[in-house]
C-alpha positions as CSV (number, residue, x, y, z in Angstrom):
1,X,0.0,0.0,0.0
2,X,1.6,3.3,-1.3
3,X,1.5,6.1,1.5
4,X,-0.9,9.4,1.1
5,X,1.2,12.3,0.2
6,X,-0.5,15.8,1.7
7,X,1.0,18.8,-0.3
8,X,0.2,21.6,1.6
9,X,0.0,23.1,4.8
10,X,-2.8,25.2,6.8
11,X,-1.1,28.0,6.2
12,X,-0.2,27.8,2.2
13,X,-1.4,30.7,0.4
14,X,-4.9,30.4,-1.9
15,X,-2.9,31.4,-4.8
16,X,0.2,28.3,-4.4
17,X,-4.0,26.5,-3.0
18,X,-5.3,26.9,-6.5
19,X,-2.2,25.8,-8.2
20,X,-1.3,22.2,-6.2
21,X,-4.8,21.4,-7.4
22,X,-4.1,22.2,-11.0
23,X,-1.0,20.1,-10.8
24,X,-2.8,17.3,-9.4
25,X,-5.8,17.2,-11.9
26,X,-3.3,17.6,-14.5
27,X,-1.5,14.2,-12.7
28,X,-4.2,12.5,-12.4
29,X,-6.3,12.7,-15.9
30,X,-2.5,13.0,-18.0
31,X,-0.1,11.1,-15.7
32,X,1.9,14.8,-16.3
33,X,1.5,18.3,-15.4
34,X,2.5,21.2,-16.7
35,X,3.3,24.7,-14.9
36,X,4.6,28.1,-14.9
37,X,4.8,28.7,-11.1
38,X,8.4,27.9,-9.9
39,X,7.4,28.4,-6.3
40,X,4.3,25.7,-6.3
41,X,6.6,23.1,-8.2
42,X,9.1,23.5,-5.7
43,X,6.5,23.5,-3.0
44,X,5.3,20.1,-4.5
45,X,8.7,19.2,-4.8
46,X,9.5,19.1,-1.1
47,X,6.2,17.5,-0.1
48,X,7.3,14.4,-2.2
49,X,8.9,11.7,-0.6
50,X,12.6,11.5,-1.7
51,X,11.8,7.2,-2.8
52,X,8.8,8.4,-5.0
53,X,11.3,11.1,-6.6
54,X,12.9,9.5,-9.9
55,X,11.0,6.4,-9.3
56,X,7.9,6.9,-9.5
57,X,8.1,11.4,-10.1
58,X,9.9,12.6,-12.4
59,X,10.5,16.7,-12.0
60,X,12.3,18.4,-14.7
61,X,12.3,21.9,-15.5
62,X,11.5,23.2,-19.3
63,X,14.1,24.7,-21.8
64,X,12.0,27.2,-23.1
65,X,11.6,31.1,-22.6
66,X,8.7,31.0,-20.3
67,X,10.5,28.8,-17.4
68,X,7.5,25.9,-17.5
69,X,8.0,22.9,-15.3
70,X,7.3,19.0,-16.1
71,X,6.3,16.9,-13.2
72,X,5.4,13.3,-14.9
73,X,4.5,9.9,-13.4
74,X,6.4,7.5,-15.0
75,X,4.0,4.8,-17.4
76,X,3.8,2.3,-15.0
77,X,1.8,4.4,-11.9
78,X,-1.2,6.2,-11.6
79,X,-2.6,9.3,-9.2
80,X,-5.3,8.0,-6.9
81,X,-7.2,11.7,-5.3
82,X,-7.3,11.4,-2.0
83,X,-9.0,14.4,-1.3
84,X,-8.3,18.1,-2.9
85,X,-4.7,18.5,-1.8
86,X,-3.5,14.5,-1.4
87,X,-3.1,11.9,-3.3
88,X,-1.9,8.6,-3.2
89,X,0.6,6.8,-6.2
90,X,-0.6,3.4,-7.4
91,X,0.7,1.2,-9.7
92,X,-2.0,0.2,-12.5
């Protein structure tokens, strides 16, 4: 059983709020996400559990002028919603 990863905090902004959820419905209906908001993706970043990162998450930054982040599950996962901020990452 994979463990329930929380991204955010009581105190997290409702900007960085509105964001984590975009990431995660990107995740879960694509198996990637895409975003312009350096501080959320490193936000997420740190909420990740350094086994799941590589593995399982892969977090790589774009190339191109408007400084866009990846975050992909690799092929062989999914993103089960646990609620509107958590998650949990299952193989299929």
């Amino acid at each position: 059983m994979s463990k329930i990863i929380k991204v955010i905090k009581l105190s997290t902004p409702e900007d960085i709020r509105m964001s984590m959820r975009n990431i995660i419905s990107q995740l879960e209906a694509y198996n990637y996400a895409i975003s312009s908001d350096m501080k959320t993706v490193r936000l997420f970043s740190r909420y990740i559990p350094s086994i799941y990162k590589g593995e399982r998450i892969v977090i790589s930054k774009s190339v191109n002028s408007r400084g866009e982040s990846v975050i992909t599950i690799k092929p062989d996962f999914v993103i089960e919603k646990c609620g509107e901020y958590s998650f949990r990452i299952k193989k299929k």
